[in-house]
C-alpha positions as CSV (number, residue, x, y, z in Angstrom):
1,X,1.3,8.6,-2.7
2,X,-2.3,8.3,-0.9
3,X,-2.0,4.4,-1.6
4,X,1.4,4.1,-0.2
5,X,0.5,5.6,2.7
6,X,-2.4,4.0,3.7
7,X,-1.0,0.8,2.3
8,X,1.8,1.0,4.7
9,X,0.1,2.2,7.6
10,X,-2.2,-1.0,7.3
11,X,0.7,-2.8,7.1
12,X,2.4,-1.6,10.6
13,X,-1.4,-1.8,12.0
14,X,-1.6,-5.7,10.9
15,X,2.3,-6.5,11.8
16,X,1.2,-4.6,15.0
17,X,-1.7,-7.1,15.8
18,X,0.3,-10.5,14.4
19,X,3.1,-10.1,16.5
20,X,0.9,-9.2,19.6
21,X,-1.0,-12.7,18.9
22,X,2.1,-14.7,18.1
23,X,4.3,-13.0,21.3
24,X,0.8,-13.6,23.8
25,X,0.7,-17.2,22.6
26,X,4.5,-17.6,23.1
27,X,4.6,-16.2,26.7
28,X,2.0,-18.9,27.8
29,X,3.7,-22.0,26.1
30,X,7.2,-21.3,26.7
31,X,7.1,-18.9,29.7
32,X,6.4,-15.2,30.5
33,X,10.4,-14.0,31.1
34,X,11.4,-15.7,27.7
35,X,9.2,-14.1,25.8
36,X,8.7,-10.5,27.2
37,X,11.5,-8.8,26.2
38,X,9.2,-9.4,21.9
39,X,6.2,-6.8,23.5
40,X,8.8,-4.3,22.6
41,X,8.6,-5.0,18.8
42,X,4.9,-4.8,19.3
43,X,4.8,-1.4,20.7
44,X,7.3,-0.2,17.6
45,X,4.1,-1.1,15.4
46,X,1.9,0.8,17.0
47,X,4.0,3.4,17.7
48,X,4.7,3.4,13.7
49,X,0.9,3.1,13.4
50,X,0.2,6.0,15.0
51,X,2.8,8.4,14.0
52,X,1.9,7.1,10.3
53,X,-1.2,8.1,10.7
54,X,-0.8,11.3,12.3
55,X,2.0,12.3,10.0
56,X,-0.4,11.6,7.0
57,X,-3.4,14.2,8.7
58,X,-0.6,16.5,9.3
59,X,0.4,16.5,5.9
60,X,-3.5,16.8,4.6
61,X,-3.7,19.7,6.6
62,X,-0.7,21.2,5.1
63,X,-1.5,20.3,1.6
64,X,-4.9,22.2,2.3
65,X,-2.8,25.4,3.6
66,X,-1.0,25.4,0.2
67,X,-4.2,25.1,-1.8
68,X,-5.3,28.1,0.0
69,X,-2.3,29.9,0.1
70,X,-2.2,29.2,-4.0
71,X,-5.6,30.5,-4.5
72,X,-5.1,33.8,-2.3
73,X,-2.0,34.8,-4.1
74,X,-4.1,33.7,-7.5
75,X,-6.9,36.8,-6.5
């Protein structure tokens, strides 16, 4: 499950970054109030970049609480 996650947070970091470049370069050839409206798609990627990634320490943290909690009720 460790892949998937950090396979798919790579994945909204690098759409993140793509469609940043490909919206930038569109705004100067075809014109700024054409192509505005796309930096919302590239805020959704980082927004899903950074909640993947703070969902996955979160989840560390509470997989860490549950070792512990195991081993205390083990004693």
């Amino acid at each position: 499950m460790n892949t998937y996650n950090n396979i798919m947070r790579l994945f909204w970091l690098t759409l993140s970054i793509a469609l940043f470049i490909i919206v930038t370069y569109m705004c100067f050839t075809k014109g700024f109030e054409k192509w505005a409206f796309y930096y919302v798609f590239v805020a959704v990627g980082f927004t899903m970049y950074f909640f993947k990634t703070w969902m996955m320490k979160r989840m560390e943290k509470h997989l860490q609480f549950l070792k512990e909690k195991q081993e205390s009720a083990n004693k």
